[in-house]
C-alpha positions as CSV (number, residue, x, y, z in Angstrom):
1,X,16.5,18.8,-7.9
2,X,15.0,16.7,-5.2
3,X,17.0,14.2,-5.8
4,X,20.5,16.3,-5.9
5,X,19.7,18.1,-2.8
6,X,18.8,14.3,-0.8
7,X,22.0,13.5,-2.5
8,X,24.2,16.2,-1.0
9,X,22.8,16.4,2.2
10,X,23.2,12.3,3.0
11,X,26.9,12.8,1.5
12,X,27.6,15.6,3.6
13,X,25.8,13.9,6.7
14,X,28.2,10.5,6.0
15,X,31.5,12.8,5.2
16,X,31.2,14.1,8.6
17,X,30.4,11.1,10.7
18,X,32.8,8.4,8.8
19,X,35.2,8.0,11.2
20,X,32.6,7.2,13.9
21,X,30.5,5.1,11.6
22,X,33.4,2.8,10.4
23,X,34.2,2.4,13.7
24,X,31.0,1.2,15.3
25,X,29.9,-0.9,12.5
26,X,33.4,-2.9,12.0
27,X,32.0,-6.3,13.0
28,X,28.3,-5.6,12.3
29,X,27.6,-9.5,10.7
30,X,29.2,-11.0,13.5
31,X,25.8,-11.4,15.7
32,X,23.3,-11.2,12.3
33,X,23.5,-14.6,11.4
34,X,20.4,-13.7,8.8
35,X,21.8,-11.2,7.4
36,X,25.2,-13.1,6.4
37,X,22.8,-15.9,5.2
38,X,21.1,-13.9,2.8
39,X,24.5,-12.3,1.8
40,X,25.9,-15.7,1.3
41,X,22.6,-16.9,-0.8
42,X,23.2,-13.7,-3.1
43,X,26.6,-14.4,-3.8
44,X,25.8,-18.2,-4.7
45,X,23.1,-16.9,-7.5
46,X,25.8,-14.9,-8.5
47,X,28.4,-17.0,-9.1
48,X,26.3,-19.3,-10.4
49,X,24.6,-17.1,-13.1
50,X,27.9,-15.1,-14.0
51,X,31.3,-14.0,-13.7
52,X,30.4,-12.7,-10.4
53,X,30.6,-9.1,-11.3
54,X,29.1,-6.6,-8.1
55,X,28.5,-3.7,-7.0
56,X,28.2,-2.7,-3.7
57,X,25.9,0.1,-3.4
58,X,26.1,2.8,-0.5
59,X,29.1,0.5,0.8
60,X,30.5,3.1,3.5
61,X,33.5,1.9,4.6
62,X,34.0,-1.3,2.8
63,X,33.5,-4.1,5.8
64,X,30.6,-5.7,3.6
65,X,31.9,-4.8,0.1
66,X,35.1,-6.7,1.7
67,X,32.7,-9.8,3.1
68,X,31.4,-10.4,-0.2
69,X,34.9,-10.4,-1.7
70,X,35.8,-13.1,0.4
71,X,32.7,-15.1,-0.6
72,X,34.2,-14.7,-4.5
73,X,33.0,-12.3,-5.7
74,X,34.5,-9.7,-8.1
75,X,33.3,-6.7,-6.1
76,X,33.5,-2.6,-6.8
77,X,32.2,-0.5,-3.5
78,X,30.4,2.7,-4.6
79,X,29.2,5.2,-2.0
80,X,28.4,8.8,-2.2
81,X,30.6,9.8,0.4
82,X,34.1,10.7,-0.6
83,X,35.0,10.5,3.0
84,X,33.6,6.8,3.4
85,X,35.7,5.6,0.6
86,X,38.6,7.0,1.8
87,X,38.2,4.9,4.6
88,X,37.3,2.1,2.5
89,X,40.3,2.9,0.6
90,X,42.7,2.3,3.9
91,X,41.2,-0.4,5.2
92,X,40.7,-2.6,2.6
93,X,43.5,-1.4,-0.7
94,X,43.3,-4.4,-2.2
95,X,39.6,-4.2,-3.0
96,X,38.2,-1.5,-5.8
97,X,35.8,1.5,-4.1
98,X,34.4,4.7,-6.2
99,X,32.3,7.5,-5.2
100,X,29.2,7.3,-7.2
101,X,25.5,8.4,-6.7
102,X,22.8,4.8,-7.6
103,X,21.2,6.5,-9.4
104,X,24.3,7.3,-12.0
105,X,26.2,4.4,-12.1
106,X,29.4,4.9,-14.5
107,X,29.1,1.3,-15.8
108,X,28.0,0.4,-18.9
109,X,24.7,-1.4,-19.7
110,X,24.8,-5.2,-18.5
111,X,28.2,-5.1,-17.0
112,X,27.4,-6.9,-13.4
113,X,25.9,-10.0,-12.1
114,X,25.0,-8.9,-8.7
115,X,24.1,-5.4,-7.4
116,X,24.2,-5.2,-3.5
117,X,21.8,-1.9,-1.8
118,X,21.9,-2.5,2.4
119,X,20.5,0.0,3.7
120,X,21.4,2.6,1.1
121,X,18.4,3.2,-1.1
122,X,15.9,3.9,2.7
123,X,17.8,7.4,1.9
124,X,16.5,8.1,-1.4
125,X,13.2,10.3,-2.0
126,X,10.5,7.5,-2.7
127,X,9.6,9.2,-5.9
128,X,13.0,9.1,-6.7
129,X,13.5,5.4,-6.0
130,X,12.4,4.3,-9.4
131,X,14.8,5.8,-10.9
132,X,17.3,3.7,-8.5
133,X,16.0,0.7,-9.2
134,X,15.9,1.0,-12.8
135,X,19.6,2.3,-12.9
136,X,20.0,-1.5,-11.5
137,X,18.1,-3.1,-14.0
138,X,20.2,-1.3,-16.8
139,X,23.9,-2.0,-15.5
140,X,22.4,-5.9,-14.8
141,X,23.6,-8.5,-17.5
142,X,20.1,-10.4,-18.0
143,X,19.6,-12.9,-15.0
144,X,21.5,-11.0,-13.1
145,X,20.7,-10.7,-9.0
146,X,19.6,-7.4,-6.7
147,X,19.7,-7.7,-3.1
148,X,17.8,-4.9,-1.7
149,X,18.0,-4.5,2.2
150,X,15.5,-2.1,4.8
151,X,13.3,-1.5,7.3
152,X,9.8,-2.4,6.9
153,X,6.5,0.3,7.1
154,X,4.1,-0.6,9.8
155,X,1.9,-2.5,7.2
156,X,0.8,-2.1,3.6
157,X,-1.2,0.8,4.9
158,X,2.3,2.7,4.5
159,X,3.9,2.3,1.5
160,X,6.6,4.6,2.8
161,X,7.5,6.1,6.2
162,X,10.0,8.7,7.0
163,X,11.6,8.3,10.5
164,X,14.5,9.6,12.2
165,X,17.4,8.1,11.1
166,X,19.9,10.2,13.1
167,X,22.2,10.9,10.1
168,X,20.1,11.6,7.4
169,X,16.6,11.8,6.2
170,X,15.4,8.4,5.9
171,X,12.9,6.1,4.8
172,X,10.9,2.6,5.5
173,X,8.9,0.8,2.8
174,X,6.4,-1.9,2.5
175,X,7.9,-4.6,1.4
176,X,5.2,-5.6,-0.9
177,X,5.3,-2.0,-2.3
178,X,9.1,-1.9,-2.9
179,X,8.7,-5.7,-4.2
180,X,6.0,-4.0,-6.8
181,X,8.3,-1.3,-7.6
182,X,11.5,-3.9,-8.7
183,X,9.3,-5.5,-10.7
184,X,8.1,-2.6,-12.5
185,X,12.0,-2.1,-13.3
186,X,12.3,-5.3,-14.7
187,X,13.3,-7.2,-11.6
188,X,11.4,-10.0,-10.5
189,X,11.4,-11.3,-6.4
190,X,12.2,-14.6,-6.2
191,X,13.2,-14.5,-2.1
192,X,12.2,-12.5,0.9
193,X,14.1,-12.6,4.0
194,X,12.3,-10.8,7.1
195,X,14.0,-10.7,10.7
196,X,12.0,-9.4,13.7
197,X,14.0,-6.7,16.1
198,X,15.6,-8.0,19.4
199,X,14.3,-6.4,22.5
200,X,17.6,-5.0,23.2
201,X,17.6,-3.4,18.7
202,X,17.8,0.6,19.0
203,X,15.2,0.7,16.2
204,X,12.0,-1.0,16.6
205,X,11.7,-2.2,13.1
206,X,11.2,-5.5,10.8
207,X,14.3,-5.5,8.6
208,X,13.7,-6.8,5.2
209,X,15.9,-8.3,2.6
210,X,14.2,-8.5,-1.1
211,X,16.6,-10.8,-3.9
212,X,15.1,-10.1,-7.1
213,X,16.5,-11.4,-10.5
214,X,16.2,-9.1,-14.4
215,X,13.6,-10.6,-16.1
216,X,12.7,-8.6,-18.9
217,X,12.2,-4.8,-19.6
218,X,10.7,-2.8,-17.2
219,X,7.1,-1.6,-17.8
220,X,6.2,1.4,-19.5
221,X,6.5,4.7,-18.1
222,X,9.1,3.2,-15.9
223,X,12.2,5.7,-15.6
């Protein structure tokens, strides 16, 4: 139930700002050199391990589903928001977008080589996000890559930290902890990239990028 209603209520917050969002985060890699780094190191693994098979998780209106597309990959945008997608839909009908919740994929067990989450799983209950992460360990084909992006808790002090994330309830995470939690699923870190906020960065926070690669079975008493 915790889950559903976190569900809903990010869905219903995205529905109702989608036009807005789309709009201000058209270009959003054009001054996050990092950021398209780690994308373009994620879609390497992938090619390289794979067909190239993603899924782009919380993808809102498409721009990075699209980026990642152009760096050859054969990639599906999922987002709760049936609003988002339509946008997605219009902007970018050549690519493939579904609405979907992460932790329900409708893909079968070891269909992708890549599984994208920027900035979509900081809105998931933390004791919900195991559930998430082993959702991506069971639609990975074995080897296959999860790049995990957020913002970082003020130490490992804080595992988690809810802040105020305008549109919906939101979370940051230890990196560490999160780290501990994908390998629990089955997903092992094998890169970390951390970027420090600019002076002039409306939130104050380290963002984080985690690439972790299925490795086995996750642990017991993993969901």
């Amino acid at each position: 139930m915790v889950e559903h209603d976190a569900l809903s209520a990010t869905r219903d917050a995205y529905d109702a700002i989608a036009p807005t969002y789309a709009r201000l985060f058209a270009d959003a890699l054009r001054e996050r050199p990092l950021d398209r780094a780690a994308l373009g190191v994620f879609a390497e693994v992938v090619r390289a391990g794979g067909r190239g098979r993603v899924a782009d998780l919380g993808c809102g209106p498409g721009d990075i589903t699209a980026h990642l597309a152009g760096l050859g990959l054969r990639v599906t945008g999922v987002d709760a928001s049936p609003e988002m997608i339509r946008l997605a839909r219009q902007a970018f009908p050549h690519l493939r977008f579904e609405v979907g919740s992460m932790a329900a994929l409708d893909l079968a067990d070891g269909t992708l080589d890549g599984v994208l989450a920027r900035w979509s799983v900081i809105h998931t209950p933390p004791v919900e996000v195991p559930v998430v992460l082993a959702e991506f360990h069971r639609v990975l084909a074995p080897g296959g890559h999860a790049l995990v992006g957020f913002w970082a808790s003020e130490g490992p002090s804080h595992p988690t930290q809810a802040f105020d994330h305008t549109v919906a309830p939101a979370y940051r995470w230890s990196p560490d902890h999160l780290a501990a939690l994908l390998r629990e699923a089955g997903l092992t870190e094998v890169a970390r990239i951390t970027r420090e906020p600019e002076p002039t960065d409306r939130r104050q926070f380290q963002e984080v990028h985690l690439l972790a690669r299925k490795t086995g079975t996750p642990r017991t008493g993993t969901p």
